[in-house]
C-alpha positions, 0 to 999 in steps of 0.5 A: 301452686298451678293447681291451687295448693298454695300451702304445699307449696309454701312449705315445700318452697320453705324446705327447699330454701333452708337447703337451697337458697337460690334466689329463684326459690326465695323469690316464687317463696316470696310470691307464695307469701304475697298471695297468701297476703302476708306481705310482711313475709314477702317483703324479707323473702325478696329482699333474702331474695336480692342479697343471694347473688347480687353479683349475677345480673340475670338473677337480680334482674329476674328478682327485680322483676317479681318484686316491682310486680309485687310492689305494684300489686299493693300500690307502691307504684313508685317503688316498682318503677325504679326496681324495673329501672334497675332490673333493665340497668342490670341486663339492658332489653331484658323483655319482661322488664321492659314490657312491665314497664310502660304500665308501671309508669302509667301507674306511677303517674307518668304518663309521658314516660309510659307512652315512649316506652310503649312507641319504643317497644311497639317499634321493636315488635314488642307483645300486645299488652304494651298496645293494650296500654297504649290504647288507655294512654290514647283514651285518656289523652282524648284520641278515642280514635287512633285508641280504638284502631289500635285496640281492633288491631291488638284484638287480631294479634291476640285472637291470632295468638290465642289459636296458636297457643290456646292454653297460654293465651286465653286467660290474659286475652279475657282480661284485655276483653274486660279491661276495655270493656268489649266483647264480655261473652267471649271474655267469659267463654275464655275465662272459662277455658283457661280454667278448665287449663289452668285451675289456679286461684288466679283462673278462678279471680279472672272467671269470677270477673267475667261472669260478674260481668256478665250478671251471673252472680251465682257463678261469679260467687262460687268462683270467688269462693273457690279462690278465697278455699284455696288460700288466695288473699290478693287485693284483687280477688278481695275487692272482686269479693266484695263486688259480688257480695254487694251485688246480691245485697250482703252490704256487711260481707261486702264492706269488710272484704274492701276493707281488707283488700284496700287494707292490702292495696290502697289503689287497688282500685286502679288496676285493671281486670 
């Protein structure tokens, strides 16, 4: 999977939860499946998933966890919110349960809920894309001013980050560029290290975003490409897709690849970079 081989995985993962099925394997299974855009398979994946040791709260609550990022990823933000609520009923603080939870809420509409999470968490310490939540959650409250002093705080401890730890930081601190709109080339230049890192389709949607930001469509193009060669249907890459496409004037290639990724994700539009 981290090198782009997601049909090796898939039917390496298939063998090994024929003779193993442990929810962690149903479950990157389940994870295989969504990325390959058959969302039917991971659908019955986490729920074999769910029902494999449903007496061990550190399993279930994990499996919860990938299913509410799944649910989110086709616009079931109501369905997500309530398995984050269950995996933190199943193991209270579990981390990532928590810090997927305020965005869940802000998706879901609540975005009352999404703020005290975001202020409980932050008072814990918590990571910085729980301020990079919180700053949109200000922004769309009209506190431009109290969002952007959080965001030129958050933009220190993400950069402080990314020099301890460079390979594990640089793609998701070049989407929290994209996201609010501010330093683009440096998005790009991470975008670019982190797949030279890491050479997943992932790498490759969040390179293709950058250079399109950036106005190089010839090489948003190739990387989109690359991502779709290595099997990856995510709704993102396809409306990332069909951006591009649009952007240099294939109206055509350009309408059926949105159609396909809001076939996939009706609010897809919604998510960030």
């Amino acid at each position: 999977m981290e090198t782009g081989r997601t049909a090796a995985a898939r039917a390496l993962l298939e063998k090994l939860a024929k003779s193993q099925p442990h929810p962690y394997i149903l479950g990157r299974l389940a994870h295989v499946a969504w990325r390959s855009g058959d969302h039917a398979a991971a659908e019955r994946l986490f729920a074999a998933a769910q029902g494999a040791r449903p007496g061990d709260p550190v399993q279930a609550s994990w499996v919860a966890v990938q299913r509410a990022v799944f649910e989110r990823e086709r616009g079931r933000f109501g369905e997500a919110k309530d398995l984050v609520a269950r995996a933190l009923t199943l193991r209270p603080a579990y981390h990532p349960a928590e810090e997927l939870q305020p965005e869940i809420e802000r998706l879901a509409g609540d975005a009352a809920a999404a703020e005290r999470s975001c202020r409980a968490l932050l008072a814990k310490g918590s990571a910085v894309e729980v301020s990079s939540t919180l700053a949109d959650l200000l922004r769309a409250k009209g506190d431009a001013a109290q969002a952007d002093r959080i965001l030129a705080d958050t933009t220190r401890s993400y950069e402080d980050l990314h020099t301890a730890f460079p390979e594990a930081v640089a793609r998701d601190l070049a989407r929290f560029y994209m996201r609010h709109g501010r330093s683009l080339e440096r998005a790009r230049e991470l975008a670019r290290h982190a797949f030279a890192d890491r050479q997943t389709a992932e790498s490759l949607r969040v390179l293709g975003e950058a250079e399109l930001r950036a106005g190089a469509l010839d090489n948003a193009s190739e990387a989109v490409t690359r991502a779709l060669e290595m099997g990856d249907r995510t709704a993102r890459l396809l409306l990332l897709a069909s951006k591009i496409r649009a952007a240099k004037g294939d109206a055509s290639d350009a309408a059926t690849h949105r159609r396909e990724a809001l076939r996939l994700n009706p609010e897809v539009e919604r998510l960030p970079p």
